[in-house]
C-alpha positions as CSV (number, residue, x, y, z in Angstrom):
1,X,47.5,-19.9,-131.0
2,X,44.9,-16.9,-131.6
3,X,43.7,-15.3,-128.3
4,X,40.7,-13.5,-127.5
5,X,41.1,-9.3,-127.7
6,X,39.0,-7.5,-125.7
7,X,37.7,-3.9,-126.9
8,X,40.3,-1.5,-126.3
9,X,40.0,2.0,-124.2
10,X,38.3,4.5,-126.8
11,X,40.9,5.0,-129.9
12,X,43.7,3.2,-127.7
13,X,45.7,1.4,-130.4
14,X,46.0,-2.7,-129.7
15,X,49.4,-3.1,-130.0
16,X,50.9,-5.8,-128.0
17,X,47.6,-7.4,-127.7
18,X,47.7,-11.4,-127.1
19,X,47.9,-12.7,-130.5
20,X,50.7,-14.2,-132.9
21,X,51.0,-13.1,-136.3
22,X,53.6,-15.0,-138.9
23,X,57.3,-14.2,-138.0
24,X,56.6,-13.2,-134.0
25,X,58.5,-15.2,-131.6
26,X,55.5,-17.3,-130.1
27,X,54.0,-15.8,-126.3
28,X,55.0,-17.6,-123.4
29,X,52.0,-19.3,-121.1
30,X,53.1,-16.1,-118.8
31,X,52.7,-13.2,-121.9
32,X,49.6,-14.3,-122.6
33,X,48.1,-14.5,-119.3
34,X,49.6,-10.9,-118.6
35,X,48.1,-9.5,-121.7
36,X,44.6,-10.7,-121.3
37,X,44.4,-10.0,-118.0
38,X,45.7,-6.3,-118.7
39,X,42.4,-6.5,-121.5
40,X,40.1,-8.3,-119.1
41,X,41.1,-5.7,-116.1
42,X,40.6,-2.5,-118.2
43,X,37.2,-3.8,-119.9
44,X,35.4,-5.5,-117.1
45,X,37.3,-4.2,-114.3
46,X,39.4,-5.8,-111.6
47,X,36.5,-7.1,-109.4
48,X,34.6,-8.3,-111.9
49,X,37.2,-10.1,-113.5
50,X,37.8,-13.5,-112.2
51,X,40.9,-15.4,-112.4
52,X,38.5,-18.2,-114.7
53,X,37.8,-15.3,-116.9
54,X,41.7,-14.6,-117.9
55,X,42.2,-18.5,-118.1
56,X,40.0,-19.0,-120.9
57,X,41.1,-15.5,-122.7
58,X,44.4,-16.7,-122.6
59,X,43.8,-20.4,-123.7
60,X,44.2,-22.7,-120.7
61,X,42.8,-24.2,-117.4
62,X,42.2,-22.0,-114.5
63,X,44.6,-23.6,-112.5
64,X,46.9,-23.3,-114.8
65,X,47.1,-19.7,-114.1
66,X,48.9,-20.4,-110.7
67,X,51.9,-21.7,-112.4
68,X,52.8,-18.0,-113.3
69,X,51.1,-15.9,-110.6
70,X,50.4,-16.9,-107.0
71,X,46.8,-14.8,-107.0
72,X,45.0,-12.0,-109.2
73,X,46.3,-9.4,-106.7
74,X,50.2,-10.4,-108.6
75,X,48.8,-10.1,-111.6
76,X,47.3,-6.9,-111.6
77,X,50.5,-5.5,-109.7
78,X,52.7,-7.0,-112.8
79,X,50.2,-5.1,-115.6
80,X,50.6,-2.1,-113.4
81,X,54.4,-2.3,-113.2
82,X,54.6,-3.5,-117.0
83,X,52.3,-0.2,-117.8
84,X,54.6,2.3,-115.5
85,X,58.1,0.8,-116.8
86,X,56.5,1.6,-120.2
87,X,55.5,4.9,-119.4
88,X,58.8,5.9,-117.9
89,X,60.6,4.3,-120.7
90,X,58.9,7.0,-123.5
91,X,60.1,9.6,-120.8
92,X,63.5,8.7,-121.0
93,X,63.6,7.8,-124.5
94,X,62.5,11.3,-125.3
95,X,65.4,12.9,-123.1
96,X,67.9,11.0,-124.6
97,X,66.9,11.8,-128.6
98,X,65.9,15.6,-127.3
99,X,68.3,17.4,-130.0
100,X,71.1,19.5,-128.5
101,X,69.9,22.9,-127.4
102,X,65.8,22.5,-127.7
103,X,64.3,25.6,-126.7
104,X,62.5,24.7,-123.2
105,X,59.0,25.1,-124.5
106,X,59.4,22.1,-127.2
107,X,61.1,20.2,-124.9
108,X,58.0,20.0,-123.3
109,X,56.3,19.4,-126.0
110,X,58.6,16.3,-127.0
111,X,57.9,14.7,-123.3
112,X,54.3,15.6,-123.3
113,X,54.0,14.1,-126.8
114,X,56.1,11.0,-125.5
115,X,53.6,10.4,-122.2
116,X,50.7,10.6,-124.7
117,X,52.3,8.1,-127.0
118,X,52.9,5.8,-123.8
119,X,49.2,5.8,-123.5
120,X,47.8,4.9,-126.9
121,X,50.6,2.7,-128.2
122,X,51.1,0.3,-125.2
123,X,47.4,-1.1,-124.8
124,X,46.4,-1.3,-121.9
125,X,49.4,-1.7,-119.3
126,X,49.8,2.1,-119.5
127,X,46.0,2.8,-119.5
128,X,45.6,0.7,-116.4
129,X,47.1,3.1,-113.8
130,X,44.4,5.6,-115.5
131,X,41.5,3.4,-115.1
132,X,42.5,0.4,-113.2
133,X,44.4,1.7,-110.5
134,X,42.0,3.5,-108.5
135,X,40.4,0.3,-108.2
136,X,42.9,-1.8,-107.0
137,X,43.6,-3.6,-103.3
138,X,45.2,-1.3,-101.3
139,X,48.0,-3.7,-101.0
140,X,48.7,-3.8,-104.1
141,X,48.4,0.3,-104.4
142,X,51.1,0.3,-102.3
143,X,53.5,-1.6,-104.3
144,X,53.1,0.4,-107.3
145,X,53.6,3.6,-105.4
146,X,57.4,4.0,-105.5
147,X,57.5,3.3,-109.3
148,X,54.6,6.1,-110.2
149,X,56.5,8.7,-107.4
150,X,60.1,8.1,-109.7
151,X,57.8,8.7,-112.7
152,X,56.8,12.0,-111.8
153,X,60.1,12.9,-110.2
154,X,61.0,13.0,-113.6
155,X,58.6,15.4,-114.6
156,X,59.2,17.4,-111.1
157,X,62.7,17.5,-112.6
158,X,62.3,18.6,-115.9
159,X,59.8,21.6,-114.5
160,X,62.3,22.4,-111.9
161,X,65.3,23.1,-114.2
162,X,62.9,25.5,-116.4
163,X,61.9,27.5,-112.7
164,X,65.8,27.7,-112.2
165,X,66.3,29.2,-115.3
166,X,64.0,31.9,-114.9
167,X,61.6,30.3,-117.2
168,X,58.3,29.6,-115.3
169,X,57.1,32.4,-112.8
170,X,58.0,32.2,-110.0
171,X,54.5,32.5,-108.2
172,X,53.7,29.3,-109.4
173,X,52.8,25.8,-107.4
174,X,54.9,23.5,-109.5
175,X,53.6,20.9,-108.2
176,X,49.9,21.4,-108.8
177,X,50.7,22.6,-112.3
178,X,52.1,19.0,-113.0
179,X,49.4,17.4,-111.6
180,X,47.0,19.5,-114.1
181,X,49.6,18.5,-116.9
182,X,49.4,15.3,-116.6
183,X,45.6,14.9,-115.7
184,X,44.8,16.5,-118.4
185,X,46.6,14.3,-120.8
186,X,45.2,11.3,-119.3
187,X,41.6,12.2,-119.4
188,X,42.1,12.4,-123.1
189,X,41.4,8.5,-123.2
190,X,37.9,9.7,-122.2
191,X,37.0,11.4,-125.3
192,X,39.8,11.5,-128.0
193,X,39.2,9.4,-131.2
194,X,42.4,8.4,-133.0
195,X,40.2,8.0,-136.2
196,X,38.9,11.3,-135.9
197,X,40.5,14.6,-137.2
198,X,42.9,15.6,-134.3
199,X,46.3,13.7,-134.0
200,X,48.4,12.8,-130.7
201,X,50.8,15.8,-131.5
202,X,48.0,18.0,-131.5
203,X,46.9,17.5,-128.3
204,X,51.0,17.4,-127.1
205,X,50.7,21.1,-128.8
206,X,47.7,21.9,-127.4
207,X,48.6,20.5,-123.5
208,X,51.9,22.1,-124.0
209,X,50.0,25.9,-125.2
210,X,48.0,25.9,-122.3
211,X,50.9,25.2,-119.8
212,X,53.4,27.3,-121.4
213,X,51.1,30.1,-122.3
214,X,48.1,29.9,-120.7
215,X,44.9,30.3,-123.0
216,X,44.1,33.8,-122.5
217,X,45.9,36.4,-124.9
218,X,47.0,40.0,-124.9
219,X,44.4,40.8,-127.5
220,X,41.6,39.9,-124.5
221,X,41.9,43.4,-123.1
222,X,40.3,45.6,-122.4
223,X,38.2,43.0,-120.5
224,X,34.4,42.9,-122.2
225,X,33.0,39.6,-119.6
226,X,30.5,42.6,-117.9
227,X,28.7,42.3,-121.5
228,X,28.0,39.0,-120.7
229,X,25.1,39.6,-117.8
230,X,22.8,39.7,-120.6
231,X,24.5,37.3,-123.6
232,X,22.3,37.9,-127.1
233,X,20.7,34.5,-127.5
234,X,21.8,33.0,-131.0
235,X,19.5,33.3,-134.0
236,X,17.1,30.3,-135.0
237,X,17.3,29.4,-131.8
238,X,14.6,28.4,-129.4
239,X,14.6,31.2,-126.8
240,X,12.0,29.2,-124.0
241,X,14.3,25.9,-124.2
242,X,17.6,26.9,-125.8
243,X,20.6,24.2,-126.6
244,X,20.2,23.2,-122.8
245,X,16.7,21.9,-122.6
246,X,15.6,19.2,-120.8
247,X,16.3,16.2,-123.2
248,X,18.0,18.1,-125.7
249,X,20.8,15.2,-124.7
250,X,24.4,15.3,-123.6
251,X,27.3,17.8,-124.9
252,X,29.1,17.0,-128.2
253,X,32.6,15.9,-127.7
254,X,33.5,16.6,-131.5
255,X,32.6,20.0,-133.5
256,X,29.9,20.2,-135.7
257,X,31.2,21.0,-139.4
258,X,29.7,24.3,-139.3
259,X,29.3,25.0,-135.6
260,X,26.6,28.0,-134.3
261,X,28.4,30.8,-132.8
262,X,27.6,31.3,-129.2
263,X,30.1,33.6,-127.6
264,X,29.9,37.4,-128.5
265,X,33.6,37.4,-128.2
266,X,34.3,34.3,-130.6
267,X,33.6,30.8,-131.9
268,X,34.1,27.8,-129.4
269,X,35.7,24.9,-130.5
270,X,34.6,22.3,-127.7
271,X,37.3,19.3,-128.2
């Protein structure tokens, strides 16, 4: 049987969504109530999403759904577990293919590239702990903490061994540096369009430039920012109101095809 599909996290890809196609094994009652609820959870949200509401997405009673989960607290701890085992999985899958003798710097690339895959290819299990999670009973917060703290042990790991080989300076808060890493990778599912001109392993380059090398280049001295006190205001422009004016609406999250220039040092490309 054909389940409902709920619209996915902007340009998450819906595989492993609650359907059968010709030649799948056919869902159990327990799949399906898993998947949809993942769907129903990420859409609607976990309080607003009522156990009646992933009964009739997945094709049966309401009390049916008690046959495979005791209360909507288990469920949403079973997507969450589903999502981080996935997660985990890409991270470990990556190490294990990593070519003998990668440089370090596309070694990260390859696990950054791998967590970003974890998030757009496995619906929304691996979304959740992105945009469920922070929503969830505390209870059932705490049972999902061991499995996220392994997940980024592997990641504390992986930066560690670069810092013992003299790779990372060693000024630097590790720890903080992972957070930004992967926080910045996740808010992606914000913004980035899958059908739009960028690709997953651009952003795994361009996550892994910023970390590796910082964004700021040799060529930037001598430092002009004291020119900026008094920036030249762009031509054509209005110079009362400017791009910022009240109602002039929210920032672009894609380029324009021929954008204005409005740094004296460049052109910015806002992703």
């Amino acid at each position: 049987m054909v389940v409902t599909e709920p619209t996915p996290v902007h340009g998450v890809s819906t595989a492993g969504t609650a359907r059968n196609v010709p030649g799948d094994e056919p869902q159990t009652g327990r799949q399906r109530v898993l998947e949809q609820a993942a769907w129903l959870f990420q859409r609607q949200g976990y309080r607003e999403t009522t156990l009646r509401d992933i009964a009739a997405a997945s094709g049966m009673k309401a009390g049916s759904i008690y046959y495979h989960f005791d209360s909507k607290e288990q469920l949403l701890d079973a997507v969450l577990e589903t999502g981080i085992e996935r997660i985990t999985a890409e991270f470990v899958e990556a190490a294990r293919t990593m070519p003998p003798g990668t440089p370090a710097r596309e070694r990260l690339r390859r696990h950054v590239l791998a967590h970003l895959e974890a998030l757009y290819e496995h619906g929304p299990f691996t979304t959740s702990h992105v945009t469920v999670f922070k929503s969830a009973p505390d209870a059932v917060k705490a049972l999902g903490v061991p499995s996220r703290d392994a997940y980024e042990q592997l990641w504390a790991d992986l930066l560690d061994r670069f810092a013992a080989d003299g790779l990372l300076r060693p000024d630097v808060d590790l720890a903080l540096q992972r957070i930004l890493l992967l926080s910045a990778a996740n808010a992606t599912l914000d913004w980035f369009d899958r059908n739009g001109p960028r690709t997953i392993e651009d952003l795994a380059a361009a996550l892994t430039e910023q970390f590796w090398s910082g964004i700021a280049t040799e060529s930037a001295v001598p430092d002009r920012s004291a020119e900026w006190d008094k920036p030249a205001l762009p031509a054509g422009r209005d110079h009362a109101g400017g791009s910022f004016a009240a109602g002039a609406g929210p920032l672009r999250t894609q380029p324009d095809e021929n954008p204005p220039v409005h740094h004296p040092r460049g052109t910015a490309n806002t992703p």
